[in-house]
C-alpha positions, -999 to 999 in steps of 0.1 A, spaced: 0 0 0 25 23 9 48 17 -25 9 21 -45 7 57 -28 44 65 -34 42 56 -69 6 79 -67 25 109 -53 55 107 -79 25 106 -106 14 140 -96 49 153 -95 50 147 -130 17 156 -140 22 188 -124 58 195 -138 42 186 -173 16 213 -169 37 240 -154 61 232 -186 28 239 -205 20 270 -190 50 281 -193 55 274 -234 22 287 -237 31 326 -216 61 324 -241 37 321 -271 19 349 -263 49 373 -249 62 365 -286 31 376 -302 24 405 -285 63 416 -294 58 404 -330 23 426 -332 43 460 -319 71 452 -339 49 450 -372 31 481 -360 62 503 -356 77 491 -390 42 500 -403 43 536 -387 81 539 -394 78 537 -431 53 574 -423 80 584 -393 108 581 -422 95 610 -444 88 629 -406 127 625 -396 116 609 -366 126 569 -370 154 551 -365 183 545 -390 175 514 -415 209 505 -412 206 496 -380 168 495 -370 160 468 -395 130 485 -409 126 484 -447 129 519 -471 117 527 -507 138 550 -526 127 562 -565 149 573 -590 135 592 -615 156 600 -644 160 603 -679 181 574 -690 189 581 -728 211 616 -712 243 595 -701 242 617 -664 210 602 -659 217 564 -665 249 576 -646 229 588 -616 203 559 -614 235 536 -614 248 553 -586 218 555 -564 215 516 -566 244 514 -558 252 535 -529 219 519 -517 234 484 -516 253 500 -484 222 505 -466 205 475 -455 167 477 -458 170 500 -484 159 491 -518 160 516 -546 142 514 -581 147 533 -611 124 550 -635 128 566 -670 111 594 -680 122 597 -713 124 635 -715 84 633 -717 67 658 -690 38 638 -695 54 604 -685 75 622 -659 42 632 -642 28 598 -646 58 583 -628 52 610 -598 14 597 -596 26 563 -592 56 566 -573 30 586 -548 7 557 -545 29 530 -540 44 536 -507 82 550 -517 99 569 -486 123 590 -502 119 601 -542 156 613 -561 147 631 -589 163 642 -620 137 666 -642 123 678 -670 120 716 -683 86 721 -669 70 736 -636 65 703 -612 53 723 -580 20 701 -580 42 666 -590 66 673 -555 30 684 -535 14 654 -542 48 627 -535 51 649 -502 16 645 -495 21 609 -496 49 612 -469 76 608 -489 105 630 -491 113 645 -522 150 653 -530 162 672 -567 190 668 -582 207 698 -596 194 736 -599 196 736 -638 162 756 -647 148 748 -610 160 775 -591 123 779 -580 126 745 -559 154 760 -542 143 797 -536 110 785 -529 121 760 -503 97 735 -520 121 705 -513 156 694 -504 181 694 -528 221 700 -541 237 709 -571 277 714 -583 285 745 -580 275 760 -617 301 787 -612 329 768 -603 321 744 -633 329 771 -655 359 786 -632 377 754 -631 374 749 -671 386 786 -680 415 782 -658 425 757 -674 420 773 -710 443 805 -690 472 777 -689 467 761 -723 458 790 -748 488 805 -768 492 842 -765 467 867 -788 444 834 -788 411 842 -806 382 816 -790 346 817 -794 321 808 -769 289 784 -771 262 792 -749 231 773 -732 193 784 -736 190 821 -731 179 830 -698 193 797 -679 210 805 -647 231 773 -650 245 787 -687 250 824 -673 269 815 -642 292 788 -663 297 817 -690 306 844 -660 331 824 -650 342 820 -681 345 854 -686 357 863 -655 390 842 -652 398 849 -690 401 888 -681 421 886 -650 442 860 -661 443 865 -699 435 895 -713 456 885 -744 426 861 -755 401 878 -775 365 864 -778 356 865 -811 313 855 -808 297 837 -787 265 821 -794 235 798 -786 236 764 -789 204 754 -760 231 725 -745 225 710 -780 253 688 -800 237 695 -832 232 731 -828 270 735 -818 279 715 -849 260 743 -871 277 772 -850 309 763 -858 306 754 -892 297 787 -893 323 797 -875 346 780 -899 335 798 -925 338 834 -909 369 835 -894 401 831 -909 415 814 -873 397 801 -846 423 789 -816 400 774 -792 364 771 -781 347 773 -747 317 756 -743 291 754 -710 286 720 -715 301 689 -732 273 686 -758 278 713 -773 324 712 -772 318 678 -788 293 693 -814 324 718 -824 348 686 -823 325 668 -845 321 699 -867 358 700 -873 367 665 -880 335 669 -905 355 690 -925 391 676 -923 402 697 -897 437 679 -886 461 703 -868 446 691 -830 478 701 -816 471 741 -821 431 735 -812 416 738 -780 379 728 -772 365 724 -736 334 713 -720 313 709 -686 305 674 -675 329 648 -679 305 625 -692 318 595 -721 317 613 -749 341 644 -738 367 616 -720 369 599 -752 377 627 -768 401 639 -745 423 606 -745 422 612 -784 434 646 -780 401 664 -799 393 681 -764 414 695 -737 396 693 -704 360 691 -690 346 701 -657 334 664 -640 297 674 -611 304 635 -603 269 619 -602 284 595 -570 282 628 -551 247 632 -554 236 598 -548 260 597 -514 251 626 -501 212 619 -508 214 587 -492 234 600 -461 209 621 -458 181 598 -457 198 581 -430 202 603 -411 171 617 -411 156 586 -403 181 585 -371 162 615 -366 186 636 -362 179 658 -392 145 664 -413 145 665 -448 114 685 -454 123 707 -436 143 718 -471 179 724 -469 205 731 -507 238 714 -511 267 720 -533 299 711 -537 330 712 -560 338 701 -592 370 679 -603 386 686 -637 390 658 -665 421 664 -685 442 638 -702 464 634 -673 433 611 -657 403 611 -685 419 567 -689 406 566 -648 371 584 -655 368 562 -690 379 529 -671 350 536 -644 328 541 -666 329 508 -686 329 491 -653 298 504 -652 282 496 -683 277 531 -693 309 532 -719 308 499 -746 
């Protein structure tokens, strides 16, 4: 009898060490759940707190970002640019950036805006078109995403405005770096001519200023012989200095705003046979494939680089750290910085970089 209550008492032991091992799996269950439930809820506010500047970093929270490029990916800078925002957001964990083409169509860029609103991006990088886009950036803000522009060039009312973040290479310096250059390079009495962006274009009068400025403190030997409008256009340029050509007896060197337009007067020479590339100097704004080619062939002399990396690291440093909260991108802020100058001491590099990334065949 006794061993038949023994064995009854070490029955109920175990019965009872069964259940508390039941309860306690089953407090575990729900402590889980209830974390998993606030966990979901704050990534599902976070994704609104992002475009607030008030959550915590993706990097390290691991809450998930949209980012939207929008670009136009037949101009070189643009398919440059998206490139470099996918890639700087590889370093960001949680962030996952997509690309979009506007094809230099206002109508299709304000498509893309409409959708880009409605499908729950956090931070929009845009590159865009000649057109005014006050109501595009209103409605991807109301949204709660953050809307950052890329470059001043015929949006200067985005910047005075305050309308939205943004940065741009410093349009003066462009020009400054180029022209001191040319002050180095151009033989003494040079005669040069000057090709111009779209009249009115802050980007084009700045670049040309500078141009203008450095040339008459540090060479007032060079006489400008015309300068005219080309509207950033290869074509146009082509047609100005065949024109050119045909008016002047010399022409020593030209002095273009961007590279466009200094490979449209490259172009334009080697149309007609011109051969003595020793005694010309051409020179351009951008740095982009065309101009570095032309540089390592000796056609141009330099070109002013606004390095699309720049832009993409800086936008995405700022993202983070407005979602660390410790800045807020709407409340709007302008960047620049400084251009580096391509010359055929170091165009190999920039060309080399760019077949490795698929933007130079």
């Amino acid at each position: 009898m006794k061993k038949s209550w023994k064995g009854f008492l070490a029955l109920v032991m175990i019965l009872a060490m069964v259940c508390g091992t039941l309860t306690g799996c089953g407090s575990s269950s729900g402590s889980s759940s209830s974390t998993n439930t606030a966990s979901n809820t704050a990534a599902a506010t976070g994704s609104n707190t992002a475009a607030a500047g008030n959550s915590t970093t993706a990097s390290s929270s691991g809450k998930s970002y949209k980012v939207a490029v929008i670009v136009k990916k037949q101009d070189m800078y643009g398919a440059w640019l998206a490139l470099a925002c996918e890639a700087e957001a590889k370093n960001y964990p949680g962030i996952t950036c997509d690309s979009f083409d506007y094809e230099n169509d206002e109508t299709k860029y304000l498509q893309i805006c409409d959708n880009v609103s409605q499908s729950g991006y956090n931070l929009v990088i845009s590159q865009t078109p000649k057109m005014d886009a006050r109501q595009a950036i209103k409605e991807i803000q109301d949204s709660g995403a953050i809307f950052f522009h890329i470059s001043s060039a015929g949006w200067e009312y985005i910047r005075d405005e305050k309308l939205a973040e943004g940065m741009t290479c410093n349009e003066y310096s462009l020009g400054e770096i180029v022209a001191e250059q040319a002050a180095k390079d151009l033989p003494k009495d040079a005669k040069i001519v000057i090709l111009l962006g779209p009249a009115g274009k802050q980007n084009s009068i700045d670049r040309d200023k500078a141009y203008h400025d450095v040339l008459t403190k540090e060479r007032p030997d060079v006489q400008i012989l015309d300068e005219q409008i080309a509207n950033w256009n290869k074509d146009e340029a082509m047609k100005k200095m065949d024109d050119w050509t045909q008016a002047y007896d010399h022409i020593d060197g030209v002095l273009a705003v961007n590279d466009a337009m200094a490979t449209g007067a490259v172009e334009s020479l080697l149309g007609n046979g011109f051969t003595d590339w020793d005694n010309m100097y051409i020179y351009g704004i951008d740095g982009l494939t065309d101009s570095c080619t032309y540089i390592s062939k000796g056609y141009m002399r330099a070109s002013a680089l606004q390095d699309a990396t720049v832009y993409a690291k800086k936008a995405f440093e700022l993202f983070d750290q407005n979602n660390q909260g410790t800045i807020n991108m709407n409340d709007p802020n302008w960047f620049t910085f400084e251009p580096s100058l391509v010359t055929k001491d170091n165009c190999q590099k920039q060309l080399d970089y760019y077949k490795e990334q698929g933007l130079l065949k």
